[in-house]
FIMILUM-479251 format. One record per residue (C-alpha): x, z, y. Coordinates in steps of 0.2 Angstrom, whole numbers, padded with zeros to 4 digits, always signed. Layout:
<nodes>
XZY/...
</nodes>
This chain:
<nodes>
+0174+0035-0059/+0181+0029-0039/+0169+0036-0026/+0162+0024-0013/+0166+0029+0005/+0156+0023+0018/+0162+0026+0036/+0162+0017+0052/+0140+0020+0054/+0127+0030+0062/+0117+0039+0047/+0099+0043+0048/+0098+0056+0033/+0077+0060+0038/+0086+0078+0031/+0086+0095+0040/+0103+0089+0049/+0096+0070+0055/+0114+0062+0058/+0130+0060+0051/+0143+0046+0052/+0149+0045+0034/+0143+0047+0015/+0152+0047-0003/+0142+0042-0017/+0148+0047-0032/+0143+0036-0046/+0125+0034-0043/+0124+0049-0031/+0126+0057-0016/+0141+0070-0016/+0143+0073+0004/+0135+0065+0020/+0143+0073+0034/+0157+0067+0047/+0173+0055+0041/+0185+0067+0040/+0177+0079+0026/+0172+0063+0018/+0187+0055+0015/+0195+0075+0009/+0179+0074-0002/+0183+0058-0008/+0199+0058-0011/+0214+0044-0009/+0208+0034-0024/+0191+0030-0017/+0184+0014-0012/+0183+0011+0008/+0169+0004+0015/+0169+0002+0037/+0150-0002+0042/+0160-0007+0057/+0147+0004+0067/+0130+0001+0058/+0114+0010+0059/+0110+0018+0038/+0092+0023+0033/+0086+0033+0017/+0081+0019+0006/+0061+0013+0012/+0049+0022+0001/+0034+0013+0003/+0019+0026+0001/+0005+0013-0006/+0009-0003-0012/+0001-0016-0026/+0017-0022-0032/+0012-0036-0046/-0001-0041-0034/+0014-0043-0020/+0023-0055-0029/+0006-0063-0035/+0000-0066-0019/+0018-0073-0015/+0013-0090-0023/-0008-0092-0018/-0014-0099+0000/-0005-0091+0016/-0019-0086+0025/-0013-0073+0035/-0014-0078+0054/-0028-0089+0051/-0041-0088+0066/-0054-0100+0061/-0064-0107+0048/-0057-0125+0050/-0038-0116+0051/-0043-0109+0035/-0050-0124+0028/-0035-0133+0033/-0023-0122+0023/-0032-0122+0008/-0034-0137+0007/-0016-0144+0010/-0010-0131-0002/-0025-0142-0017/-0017-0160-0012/+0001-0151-0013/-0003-0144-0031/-0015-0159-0038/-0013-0151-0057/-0017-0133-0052/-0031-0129-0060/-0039-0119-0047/-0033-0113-0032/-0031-0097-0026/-0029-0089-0008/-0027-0073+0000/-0027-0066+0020/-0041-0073+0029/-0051-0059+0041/-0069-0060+0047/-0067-0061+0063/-0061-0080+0059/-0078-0084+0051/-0095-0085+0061/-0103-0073+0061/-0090-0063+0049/-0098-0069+0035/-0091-0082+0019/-0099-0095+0012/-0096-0106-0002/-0100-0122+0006/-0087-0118+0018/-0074-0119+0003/-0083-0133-0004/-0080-0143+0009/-0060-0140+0009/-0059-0141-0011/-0077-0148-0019/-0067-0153-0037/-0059-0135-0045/-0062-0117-0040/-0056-0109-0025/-0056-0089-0025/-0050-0084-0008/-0047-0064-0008/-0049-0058+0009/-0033-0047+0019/-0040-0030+0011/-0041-0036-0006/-0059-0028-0005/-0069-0044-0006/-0067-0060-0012/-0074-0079-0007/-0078-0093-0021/-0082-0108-0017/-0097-0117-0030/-0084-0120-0042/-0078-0104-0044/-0094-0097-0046/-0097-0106-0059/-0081-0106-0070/-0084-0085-0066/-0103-0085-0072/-0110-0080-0056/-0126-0088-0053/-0142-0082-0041/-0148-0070-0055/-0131-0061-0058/-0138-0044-0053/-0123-0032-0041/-0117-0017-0052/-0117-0001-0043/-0106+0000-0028/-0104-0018-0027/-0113-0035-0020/-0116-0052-0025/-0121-0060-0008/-0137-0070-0005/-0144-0079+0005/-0161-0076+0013/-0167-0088+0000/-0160-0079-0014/-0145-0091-0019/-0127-0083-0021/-0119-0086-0007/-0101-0085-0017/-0094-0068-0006/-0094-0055-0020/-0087-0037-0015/-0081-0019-0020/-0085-0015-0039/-0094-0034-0043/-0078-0040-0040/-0069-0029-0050/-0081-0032-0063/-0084-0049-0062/-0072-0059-0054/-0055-0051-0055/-0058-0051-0075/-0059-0071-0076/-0044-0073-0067/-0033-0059-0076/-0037-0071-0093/-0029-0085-0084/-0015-0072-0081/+0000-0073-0095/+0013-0058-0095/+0025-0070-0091/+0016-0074-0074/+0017-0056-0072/+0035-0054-0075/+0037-0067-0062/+0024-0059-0050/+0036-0044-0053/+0051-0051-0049/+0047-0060-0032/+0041-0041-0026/+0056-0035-0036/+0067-0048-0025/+0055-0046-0007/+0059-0027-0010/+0079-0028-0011/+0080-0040+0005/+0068-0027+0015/+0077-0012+0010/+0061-0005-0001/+0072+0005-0017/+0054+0017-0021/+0037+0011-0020/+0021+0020-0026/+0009+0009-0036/-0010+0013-0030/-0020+0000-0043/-0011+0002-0061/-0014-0007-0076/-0010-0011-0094/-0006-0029-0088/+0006-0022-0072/+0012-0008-0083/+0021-0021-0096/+0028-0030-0084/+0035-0015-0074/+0041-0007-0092/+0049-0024-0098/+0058-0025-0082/+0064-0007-0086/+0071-0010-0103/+0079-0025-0095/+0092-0017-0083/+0082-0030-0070/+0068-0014-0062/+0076-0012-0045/+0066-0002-0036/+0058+0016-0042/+0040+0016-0044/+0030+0030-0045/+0012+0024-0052/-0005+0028-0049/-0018+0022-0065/-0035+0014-0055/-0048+0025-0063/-0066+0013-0062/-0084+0021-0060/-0093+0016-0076/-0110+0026-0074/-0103+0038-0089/-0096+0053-0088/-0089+0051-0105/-0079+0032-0098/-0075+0040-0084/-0066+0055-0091/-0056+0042-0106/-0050+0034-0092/-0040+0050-0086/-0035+0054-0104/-0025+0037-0103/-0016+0041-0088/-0011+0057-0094/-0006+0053-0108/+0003+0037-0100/+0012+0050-0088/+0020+0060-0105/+0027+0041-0109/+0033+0034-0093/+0046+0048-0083/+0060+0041-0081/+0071+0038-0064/+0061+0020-0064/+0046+0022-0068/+0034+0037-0068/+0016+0037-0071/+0011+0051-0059/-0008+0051-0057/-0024+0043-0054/-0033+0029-0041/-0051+0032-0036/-0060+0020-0024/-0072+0034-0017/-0080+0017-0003/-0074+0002+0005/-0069-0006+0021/-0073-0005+0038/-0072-0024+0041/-0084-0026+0024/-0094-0014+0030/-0093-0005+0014/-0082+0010+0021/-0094+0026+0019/-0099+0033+0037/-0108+0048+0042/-0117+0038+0055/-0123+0021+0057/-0112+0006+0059/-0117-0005+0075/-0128-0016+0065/-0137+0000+0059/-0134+0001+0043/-0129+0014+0032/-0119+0013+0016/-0115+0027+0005/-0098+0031-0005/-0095+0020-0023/-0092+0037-0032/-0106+0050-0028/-0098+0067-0028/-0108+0072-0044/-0099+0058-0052/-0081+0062-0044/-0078+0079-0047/-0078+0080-0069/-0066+0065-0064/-0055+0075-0053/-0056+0090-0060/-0052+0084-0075/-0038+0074-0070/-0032+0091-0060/-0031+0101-0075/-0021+0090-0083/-0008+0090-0069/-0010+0072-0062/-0008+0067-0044/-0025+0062-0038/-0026+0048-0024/-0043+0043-0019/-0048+0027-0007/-0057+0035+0007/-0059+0025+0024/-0074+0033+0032/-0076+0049+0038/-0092+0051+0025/-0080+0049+0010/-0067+0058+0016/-0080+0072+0017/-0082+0068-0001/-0065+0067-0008/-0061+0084-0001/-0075+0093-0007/-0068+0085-0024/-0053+0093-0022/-0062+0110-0017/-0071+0108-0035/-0053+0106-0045/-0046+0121-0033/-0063+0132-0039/-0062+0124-0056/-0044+0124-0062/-0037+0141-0052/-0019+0142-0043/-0006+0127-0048/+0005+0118-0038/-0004+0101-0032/+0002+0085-0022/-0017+0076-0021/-0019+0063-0007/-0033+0054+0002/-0027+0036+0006/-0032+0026+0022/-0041+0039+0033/-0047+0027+0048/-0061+0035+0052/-0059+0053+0052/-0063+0066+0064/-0056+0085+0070/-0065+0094+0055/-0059+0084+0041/-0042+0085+0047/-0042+0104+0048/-0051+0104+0029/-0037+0093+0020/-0023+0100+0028/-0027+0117+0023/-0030+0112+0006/-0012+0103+0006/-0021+0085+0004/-0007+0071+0009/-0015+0060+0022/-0007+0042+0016/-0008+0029+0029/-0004+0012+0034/+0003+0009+0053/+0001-0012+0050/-0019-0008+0043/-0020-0003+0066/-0009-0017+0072/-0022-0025+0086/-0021-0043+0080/-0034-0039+0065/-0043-0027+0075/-0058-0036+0084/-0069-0034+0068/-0067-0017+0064/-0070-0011+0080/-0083-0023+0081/-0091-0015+0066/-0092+0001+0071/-0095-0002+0090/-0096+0016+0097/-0081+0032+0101/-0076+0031+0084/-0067+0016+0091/-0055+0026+0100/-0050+0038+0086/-0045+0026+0074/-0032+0028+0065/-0026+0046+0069/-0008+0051+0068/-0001+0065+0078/-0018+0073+0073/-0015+0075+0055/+0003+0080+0057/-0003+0093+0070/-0013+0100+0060/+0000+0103+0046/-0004+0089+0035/+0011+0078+0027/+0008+0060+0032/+0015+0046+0022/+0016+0028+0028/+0016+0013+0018/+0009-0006+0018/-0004-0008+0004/+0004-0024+0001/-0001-0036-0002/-0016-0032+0009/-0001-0033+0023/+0016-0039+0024/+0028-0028+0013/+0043-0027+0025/+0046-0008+0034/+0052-0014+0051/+0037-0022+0056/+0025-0009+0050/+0036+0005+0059/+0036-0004+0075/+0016-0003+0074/+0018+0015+0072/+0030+0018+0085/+0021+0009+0097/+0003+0006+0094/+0007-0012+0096/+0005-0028+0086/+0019-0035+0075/+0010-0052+0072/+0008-0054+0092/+0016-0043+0101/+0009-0049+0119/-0009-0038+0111/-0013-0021+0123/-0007-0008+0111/-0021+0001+0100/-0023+0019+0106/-0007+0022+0112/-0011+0041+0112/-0007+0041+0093/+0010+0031+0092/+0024+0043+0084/+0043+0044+0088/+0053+0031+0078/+0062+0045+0070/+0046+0052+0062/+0041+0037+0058/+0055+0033+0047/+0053+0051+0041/+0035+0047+0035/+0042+0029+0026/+0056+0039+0018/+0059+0059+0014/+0037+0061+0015/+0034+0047+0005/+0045+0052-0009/+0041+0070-0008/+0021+0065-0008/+0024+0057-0028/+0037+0073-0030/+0053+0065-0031/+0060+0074-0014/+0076+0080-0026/+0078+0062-0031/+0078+0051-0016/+0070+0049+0001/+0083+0058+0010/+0101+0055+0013/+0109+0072+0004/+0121+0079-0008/+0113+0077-0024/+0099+0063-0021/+0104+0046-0030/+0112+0035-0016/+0097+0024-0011/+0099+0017+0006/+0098+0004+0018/+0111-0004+0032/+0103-0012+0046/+0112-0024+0058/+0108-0015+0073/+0106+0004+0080/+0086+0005+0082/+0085+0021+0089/+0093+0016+0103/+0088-0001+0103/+0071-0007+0115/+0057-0004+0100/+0053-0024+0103/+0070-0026+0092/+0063-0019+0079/+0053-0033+0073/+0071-0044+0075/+0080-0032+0066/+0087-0038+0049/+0093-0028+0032/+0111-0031+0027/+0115-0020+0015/+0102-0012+0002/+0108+0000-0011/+0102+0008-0025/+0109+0021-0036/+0126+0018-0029/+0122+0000-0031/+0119-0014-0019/+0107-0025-0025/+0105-0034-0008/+0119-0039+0005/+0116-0051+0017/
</nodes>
């Protein structure tokens, strides 16, 4: 087979030597990265040529929490992202209804509830946008959802549907569902009607418009933080078709039931999902656990009260956690668990003590997603366990701020979203999106994390600028950490002799570049596997 010998660029390899102006690939892998003269020795007379004509190369974006089906399914409902009022959101949705007269219910996702008075939904404000089919409008963290009276109806929600444990149907004062459902009763009782009216071919096409998104932002790894049987057929179709063009590594969402017995099947079907899926593609690694909520929901567990005054606690009591993660520990699955506030942080550490206690010395990549609120002690606790601290820089970017900081109204302000901590206190730290509860692409979310800034309005004072990190490591975080957090650092993240040839051309040098350029930079090359599956 001819080697491919790309010259003529600046490489970031996020390796132990960070630069080098040449690679070979070698089929689908890395043989050298180093300078041009050893390369073209290495690959010899016979090989393919390629000048980047003085581009800038990446490892290949891993993003380190993502909902890939959902990415692409959110690709064809309401844009409401950007949205700042009710009446901007009533507009959108209901231009997208008169657009699509035959749609038998509209759907609509990115709205924030700092655009609603008071931060609070209603159906009627829906109603008066679309009175004639359902509307479900998910909000921008995918935690809660709004119907309109339509919806609530075609879902069976009426004012004496009672709230499951660790979730709310919303009334009003006198006592009538308000149609803003949250945390587990949505999971239980709205997400279920709308995955009937889900066929595996819209989930093949969901699939593919992330798939597609992916390969023009340079994403060639992702790590699924939601999976299920619907997701995982799609995802293993596209497999066995040649058409899977980026590497997922997959976490299998794990659901309170009230049972220990439910809650310890559900770990029995990820393990053995992980014994069937392990290929280069497509890997089952572990589990998801929602251990609380959101800030902006006020559902995020907190060891002190939120400025309003009230108090919630965790979805998953610890009692009810640890069978789940010790069991899921034993049996060698990654645990990743939801935690937002500082209070179920708390939480999912002393989990992770339980299995350590429980199951002895093993090696162990566990990880505690999100991590706003979190103060000096919990830091220390989980980076001396070895707990990955998996964060998402656009989830800080000031434009959707005003709510969350609203919410909790005190100092805890101005230790949200804590880099540099974590990292100094020998944690790994992972970036990622948690698309679709944000824009997929890297460069945007990278310059957040760089600067502190906003991506969607740059002219916003930066949040904390105290915890931005260096561009370098922040690519670090969206590559080499990312990959080594769902143990595939000998497959990819890195640019390395050895690791398949996953990476990214850029059209301009952004380490040198003002970090502004960042969010005008463009892809023009992705490659995967030795591969390019994109090229502008």
């Amino acid at each position: 087979m001819t080697n491919d010998l790309y010259v003529g660029a600046r490489v970031f390899t996020a390796d132990a030597r960070r630069w080098a102006e040449a690679l070979v690939v070698d089929g689908e892998r890395i043989s050298y990265v180093g300078d041009a003269q050893t390369a073209r020795r290495i690959a010899g007379a016979a090989s393919e040529e390629i000048d980047l004509g003085g581009a800038t190369v990446v490892p290949g974006f891993v993003d380190g929490h993502a909902h890939v089906v959902g990415t692409g399914e959110a690709a064809e409902q309401v844009d409401l992202w950007g949205a700042k009022t009710l009446e901007e959101i009533q507009r959108r949705v209901g231009a997208w209804a008169r657009a699509h007269p035959d749609a038998s219910r509209v759907r609509a996702q990115g709205w924030i509830h700092s655009a609603l008075p008071d931060g609070v939904p209603h159906r009627a404000m829906l109603d008066a946008a679309v009175p004639d089919r359902p509307v479900y409008a998910q909000s921008y963290d995918y935690h809660s959802i709004w119907l309109n009276t339509a919806a609530l109806a075609e879902a069976g929600i009426d004012d004496d549907t009672p709230s499951p444990a660790g979730g709310t149907v919303h009334r009003d004062a006198a006592g009538h569902a308000t149609g803003y459902v949250d945390e587990t009763a949505m999971h239980r009782l709205v997400w279920p009607v709308l995955d009937e009216a889900t066929t595996p071919a819209d989930q093949d096409r969901f699939l593919e418009a992330a798939l597609r998104a992916y390969r023009e932002a340079g994403v060639t790894a992702t790590t699924e933080m939601a999976l299920d049987e619907g997701d995982l057929a799609a995802m293993a179709r596209a497999e066995r078709a040649g058409t899977l063009t980026a590497r997922i590594a997959a976490h299998w969402r794990v659901q309170p039931h009230g049972d220990a017995a439910a809650n310890l099947a559900q770990v029995e079907r990820a393990a053995a999902l992980s014994r069937a899926h392990r290929s280069d593609r497509l890997r089952v690694v572990g589990v998801k656990i929602l251990v609380d909520g959101t800030v902006d929901g006020c559902t995020a567990a907190l060891g002190a009260p939120y400025a309003d005054g009230s108090v919630v606690g965790p979805i998953w009591s610890l009692d009810e956690l640890v069978p789940v993660v010790v069991a899921a520990d034993a049996a060698d699955l990654q645990i990743a668990m939801h935690a937002i506030g500082d209070e179920a942080v708390r939480t999912a550490i002393a989990a992770v003590e339980a299995a350590v206690a429980a199951n002895g010395p093993r090696a162990r990549r566990h990880r505690i997603e999100h991590l706003e609120v979190v103060g000096p002690d919990e830091i220390a606790r989980l980076a001396a366990l070895g707990i990955t601290a998996s964060m998402q820089p656009v989830h800080a970017d000031p434009a959707i701020q005003a709510n969350w900081r609203a919410m909790l109204g005190d100092e805890r302000v101005g230790r949200g979203f804590p880099w540099p901590e974590l990292t100094h206190a020998g944690a790994r730290l992972v970036f990622g999106t948690d698309s679709p509860t944000s824009p997929l692409a890297p460069l945007p979310n990278l310059f957040v994390a760089a600067t502190r800034r906003s991506a969607l309005d740059p002219a916003l004072p930066p949040n904390v600028p105290a915890y931005a990190v260096p561009l370098e490591s922040a690519i670090e975080h969206a590559t080499r950490d990312a990959a080594w957090a769902c143990r595939a650092e000998d497959s990819y993240g890195r640019l390395a002799a050895g690791l398949y040839a996953d990476f990214v051309v850029l059209d301009r040098d952004v380490f040198a570049a003002d970090p502004d350029e960042l969010l005008q930079t463009r892809v023009a090359r992705t490659v995967l596997g030795g591969r390019t599956v994109f090229s502008r």
